[in-house]
GUTORLO-917203 format. One line per field, with one value per residue (C-alpha): residue in three letters; z, y, x. Coordinates in Angstrom, 2 decimals. Each point is the difference from the previous one (the first is absolute). Example, Ala and Ser with C-alpha at 12.3 -4.5 7.8 and 13.67 -1.06 7.14 Angstrom:
<atoms>
residuo = c(ALA  SER);
Z = c(7.80  -0.66);
Y = c(-4.50  3.44);
X = c(12.30  1.37);
</atoms>
This chain:
<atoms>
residuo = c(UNK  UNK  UNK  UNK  UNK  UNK  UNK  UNK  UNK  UNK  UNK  UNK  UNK  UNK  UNK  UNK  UNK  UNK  UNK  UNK  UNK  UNK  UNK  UNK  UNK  UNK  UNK  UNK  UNK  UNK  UNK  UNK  UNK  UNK  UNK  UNK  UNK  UNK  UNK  UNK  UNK  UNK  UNK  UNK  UNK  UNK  UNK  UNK  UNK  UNK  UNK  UNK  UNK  UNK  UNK  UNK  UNK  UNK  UNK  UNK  UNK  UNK  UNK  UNK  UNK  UNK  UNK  UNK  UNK  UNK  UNK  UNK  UNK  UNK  UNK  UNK  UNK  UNK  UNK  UNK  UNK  UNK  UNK  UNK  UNK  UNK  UNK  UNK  UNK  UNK  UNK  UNK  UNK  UNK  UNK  UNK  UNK  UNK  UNK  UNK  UNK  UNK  UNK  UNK  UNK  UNK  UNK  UNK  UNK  UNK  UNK  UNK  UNK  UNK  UNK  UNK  UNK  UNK  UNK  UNK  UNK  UNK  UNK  UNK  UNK  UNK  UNK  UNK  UNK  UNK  UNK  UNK  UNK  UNK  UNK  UNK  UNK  UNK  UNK  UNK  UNK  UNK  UNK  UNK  UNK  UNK  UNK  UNK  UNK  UNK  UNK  UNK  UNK  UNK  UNK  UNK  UNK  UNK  UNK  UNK  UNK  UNK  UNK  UNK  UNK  UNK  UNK  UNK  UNK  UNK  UNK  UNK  UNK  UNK  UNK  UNK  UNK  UNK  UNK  UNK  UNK  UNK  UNK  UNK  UNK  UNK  UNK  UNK  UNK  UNK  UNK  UNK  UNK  UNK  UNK  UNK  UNK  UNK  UNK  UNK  UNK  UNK  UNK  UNK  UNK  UNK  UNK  UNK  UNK  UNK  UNK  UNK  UNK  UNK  UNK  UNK  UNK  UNK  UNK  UNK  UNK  UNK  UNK  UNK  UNK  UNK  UNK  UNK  UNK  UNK  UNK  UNK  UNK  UNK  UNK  UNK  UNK  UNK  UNK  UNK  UNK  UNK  UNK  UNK  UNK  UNK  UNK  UNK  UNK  UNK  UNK  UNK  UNK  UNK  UNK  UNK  UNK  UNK  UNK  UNK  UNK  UNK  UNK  UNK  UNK  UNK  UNK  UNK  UNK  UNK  UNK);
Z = c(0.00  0.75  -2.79  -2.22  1.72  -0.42  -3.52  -0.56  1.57  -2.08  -3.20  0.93  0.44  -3.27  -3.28  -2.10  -3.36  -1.79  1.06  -0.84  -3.40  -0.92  0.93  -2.04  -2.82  0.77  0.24  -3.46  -1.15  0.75  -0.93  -3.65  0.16  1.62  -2.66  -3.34  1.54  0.34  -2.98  -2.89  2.48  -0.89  2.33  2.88  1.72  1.79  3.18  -1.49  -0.87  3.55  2.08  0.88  -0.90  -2.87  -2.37  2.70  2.34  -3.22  0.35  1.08  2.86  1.64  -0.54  1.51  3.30  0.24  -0.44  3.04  2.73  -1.80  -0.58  4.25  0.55  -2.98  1.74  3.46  -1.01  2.53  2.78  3.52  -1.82  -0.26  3.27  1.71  -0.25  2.38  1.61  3.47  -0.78  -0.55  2.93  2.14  -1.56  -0.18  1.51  -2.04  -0.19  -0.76  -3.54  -0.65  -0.53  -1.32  -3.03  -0.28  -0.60  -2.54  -1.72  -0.24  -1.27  -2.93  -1.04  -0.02  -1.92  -2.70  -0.79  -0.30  -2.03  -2.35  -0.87  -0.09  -2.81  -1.65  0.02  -1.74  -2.34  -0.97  -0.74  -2.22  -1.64  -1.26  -0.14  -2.70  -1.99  0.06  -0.16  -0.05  2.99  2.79  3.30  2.02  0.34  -3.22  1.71  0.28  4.20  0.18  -1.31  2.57  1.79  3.75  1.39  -3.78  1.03  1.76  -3.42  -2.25  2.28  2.00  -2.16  1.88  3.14  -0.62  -1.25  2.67  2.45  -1.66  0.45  3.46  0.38  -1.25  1.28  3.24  -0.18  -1.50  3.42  1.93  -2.38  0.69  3.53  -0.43  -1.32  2.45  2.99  -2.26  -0.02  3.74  0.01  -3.09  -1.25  -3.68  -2.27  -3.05  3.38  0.68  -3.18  -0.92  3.05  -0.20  -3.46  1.83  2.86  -2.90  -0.99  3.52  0.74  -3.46  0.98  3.51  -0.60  -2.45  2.83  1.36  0.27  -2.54  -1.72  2.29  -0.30  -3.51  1.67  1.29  -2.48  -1.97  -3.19  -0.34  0.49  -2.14  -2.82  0.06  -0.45  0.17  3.55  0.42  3.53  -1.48  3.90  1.16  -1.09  -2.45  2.66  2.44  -2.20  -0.53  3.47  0.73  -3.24  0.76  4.10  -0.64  -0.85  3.39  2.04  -1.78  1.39  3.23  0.32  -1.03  2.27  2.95  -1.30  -0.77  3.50  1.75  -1.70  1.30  3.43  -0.41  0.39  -2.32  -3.46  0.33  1.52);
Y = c(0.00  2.12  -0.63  0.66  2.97  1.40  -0.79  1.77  3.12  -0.17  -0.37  3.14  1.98  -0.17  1.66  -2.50  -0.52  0.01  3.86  0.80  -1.43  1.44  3.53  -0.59  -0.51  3.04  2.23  -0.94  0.34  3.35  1.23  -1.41  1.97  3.06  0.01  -0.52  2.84  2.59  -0.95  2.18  2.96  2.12  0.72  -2.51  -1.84  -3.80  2.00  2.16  -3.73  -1.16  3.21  -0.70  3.48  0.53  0.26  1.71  -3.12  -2.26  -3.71  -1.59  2.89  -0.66  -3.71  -0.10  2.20  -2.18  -3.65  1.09  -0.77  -2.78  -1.13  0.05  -2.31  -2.36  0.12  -1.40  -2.42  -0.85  2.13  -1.06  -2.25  -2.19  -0.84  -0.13  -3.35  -0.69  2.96  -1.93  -1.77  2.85  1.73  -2.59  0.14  3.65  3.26  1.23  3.37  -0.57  -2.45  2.17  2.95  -1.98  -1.32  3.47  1.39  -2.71  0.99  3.30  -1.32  -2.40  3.04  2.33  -2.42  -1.30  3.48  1.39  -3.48  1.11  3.63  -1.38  -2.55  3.23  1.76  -3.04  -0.75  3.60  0.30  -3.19  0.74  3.16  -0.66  -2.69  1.95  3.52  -0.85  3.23  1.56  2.44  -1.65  2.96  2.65  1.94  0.84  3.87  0.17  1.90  -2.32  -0.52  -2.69  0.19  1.29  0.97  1.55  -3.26  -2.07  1.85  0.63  -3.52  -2.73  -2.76  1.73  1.32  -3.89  -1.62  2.30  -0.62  -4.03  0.00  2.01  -1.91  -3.29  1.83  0.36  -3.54  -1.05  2.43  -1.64  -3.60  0.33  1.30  -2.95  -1.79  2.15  -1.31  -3.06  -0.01  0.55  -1.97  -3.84  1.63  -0.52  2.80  2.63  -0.56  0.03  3.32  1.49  1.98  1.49  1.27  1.76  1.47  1.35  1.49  1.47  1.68  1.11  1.16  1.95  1.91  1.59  1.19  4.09  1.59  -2.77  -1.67  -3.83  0.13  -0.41  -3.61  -0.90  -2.85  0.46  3.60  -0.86  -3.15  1.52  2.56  2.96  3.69  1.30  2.25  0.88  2.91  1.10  -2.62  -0.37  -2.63  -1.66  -0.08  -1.02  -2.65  -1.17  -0.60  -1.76  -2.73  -0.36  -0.41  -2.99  -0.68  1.56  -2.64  -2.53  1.13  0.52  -3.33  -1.68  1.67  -1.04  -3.89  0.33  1.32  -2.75  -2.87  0.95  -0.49  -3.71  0.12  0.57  -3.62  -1.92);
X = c(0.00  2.75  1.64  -2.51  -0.93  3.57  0.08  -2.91  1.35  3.45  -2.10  -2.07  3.25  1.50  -2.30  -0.93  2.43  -3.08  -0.74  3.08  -0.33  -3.79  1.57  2.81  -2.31  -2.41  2.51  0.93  -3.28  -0.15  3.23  -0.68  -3.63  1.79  2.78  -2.82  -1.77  2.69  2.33  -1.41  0.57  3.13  3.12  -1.06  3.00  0.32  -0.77  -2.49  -1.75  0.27  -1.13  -3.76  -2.26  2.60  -3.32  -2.34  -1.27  -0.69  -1.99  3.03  1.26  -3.55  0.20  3.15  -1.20  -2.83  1.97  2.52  -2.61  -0.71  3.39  0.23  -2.50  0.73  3.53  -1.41  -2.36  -3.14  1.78  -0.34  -2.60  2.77  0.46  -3.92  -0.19  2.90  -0.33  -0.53  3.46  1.56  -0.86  0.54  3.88  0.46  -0.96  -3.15  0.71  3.64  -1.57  -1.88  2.44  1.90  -2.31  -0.42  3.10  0.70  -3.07  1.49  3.18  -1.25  -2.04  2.81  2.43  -2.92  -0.88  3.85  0.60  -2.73  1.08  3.36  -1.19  -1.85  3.16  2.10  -2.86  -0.33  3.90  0.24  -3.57  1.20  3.40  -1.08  -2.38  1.73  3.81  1.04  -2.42  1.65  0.32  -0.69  -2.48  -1.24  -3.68  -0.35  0.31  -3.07  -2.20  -2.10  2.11  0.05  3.64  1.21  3.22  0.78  -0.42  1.59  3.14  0.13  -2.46  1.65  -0.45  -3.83  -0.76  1.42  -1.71  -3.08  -0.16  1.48  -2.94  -2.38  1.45  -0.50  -3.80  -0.65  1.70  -2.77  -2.18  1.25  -0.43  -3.07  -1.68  2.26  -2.81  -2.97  0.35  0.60  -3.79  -1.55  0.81  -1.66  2.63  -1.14  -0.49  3.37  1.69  -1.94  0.79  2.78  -1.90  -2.54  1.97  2.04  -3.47  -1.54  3.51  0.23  -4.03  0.84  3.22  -2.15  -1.33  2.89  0.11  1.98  1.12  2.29  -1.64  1.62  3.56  -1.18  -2.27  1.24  -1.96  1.65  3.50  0.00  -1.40  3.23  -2.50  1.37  -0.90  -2.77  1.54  1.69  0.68  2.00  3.15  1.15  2.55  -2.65  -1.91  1.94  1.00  -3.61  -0.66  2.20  -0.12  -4.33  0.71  1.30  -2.69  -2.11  1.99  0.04  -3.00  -1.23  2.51  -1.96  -3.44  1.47  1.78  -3.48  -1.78  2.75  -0.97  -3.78  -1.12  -3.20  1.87  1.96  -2.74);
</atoms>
């Protein structure tokens, strides 16, 4: 029993190869789409290919902002799901609280890593895709950097910098998001309620922070940011700007951790 039960855990640890394999094979998809779109427009560069919003939030920049959540909970599976059946066993083994953080944070983790694997594999795809077709394309930036690109300055004096910047970025909220389904299913054994989850908190966040005076909520609100839309916050300055971009990411986490934490304490939840 023990045995079993460990094995279990180990194999709930590690993302599937298979995940890794299907978004391998979407990200190719849509760097193939991305680069037929684009190609018949003049003076664009490999980079200019790869930055999302480098048409204006096109089909693909909103499909992509919308598959990250999804990407999270694809990434971690059936959640603490997993592990109600022999939920007794494992409490009887381990402090609850102490699992249960600890499924957590691993939730967190496989989200962050399948997400940053995927717009790594977008990035690769998108350099051999046009690499192939265009021979003689520029590598850098060519985009005029007031296009309408969030940060412009950023891009057209440090691309590397701005992209990488970007997908730690977004790695970071599919991690908020990972652990967010990671809290839902704490609370539900339905399977399609946990692996839409962390879409719909991605939707009431992006509805609350609306409501935010003065604009602020846009700072935190993941469907702003991962679109790479020029800030409206004309006010705030772009470092600051910034700054907060990339540490909402963490709030999220945090504050999920507390909620997941709260929830470990209560005895109705794993009954």
């Amino acid at each position: 029993m023990h045995r079993a039960l460990l094995g279990k855990e180990m194999k709930n640890r590690i993302v599937d190869p298979d995940k890794w394999v299907t978004v391998m094979a979407l990200a190719f998809g849509i760097e193939i789409y991305r680069f037929l779109s684009q190609r018949n427009i003049p003076d664009l560069s490999v980079l200019d290919f790869y930055v999302l919003n480098a048409l204006n939030s096109s089909l693909v920049e909103n499909l992509l902002c919308w598959l990250v959540p999804l990407l999270a909970a694809f990434a971690c599976g059936k959640q603490f799901n997993a592990y109600y059946p022999l939920r007794k066993a494992i409490f009887t083994r381990t402090d609850r609280k102490k699992f249960v953080l600890q499924k957590a944070t691993e939730s967190a983790v496989s989200s962050f890593l399948l997400v940053l694997f995927f717009y790594l594999c977008c990035f690769l795809f998108d350099v051999i895709i046009a690499e192939t077709a265009c021979p003689g394309i520029h590598f850098g930036v060519s985009m005029n950097p007031e296009n309408g690109v969030m940060f412009p300055e950023l891009y057209y004096a440090h691309p590397i910098l701005y992209l990488a910047y970007y997908v730690l970025m977004i790695s970071g909220y599919a991690a908020a998001f990972g652990m967010a389904g990671f809290l839902i299913s704490c609370f539900t054994r339905n399977s399609v309620a946990v692996a839409i989850g962390p879409f719909a908190v991605m939707i009431v966040l992006s509805i609350g922070l609306m409501a935010v005076p003065n604009g602020y909520g846009v700072l935190f609100d993941f469907t702003s940011v991962s679109l790479l839309r020029k800030s409206t916050l004309s006010y705030v300055s772009k470092p600051v700007q910034s700054f907060f971009n990339f540490i909402g990411p963490l709030i999220y986490l945090m504050l999920f951790r507390l909620l997941i934490r709260s929830a470990a304490g209560k005895e109705r939840p794993w009954q």
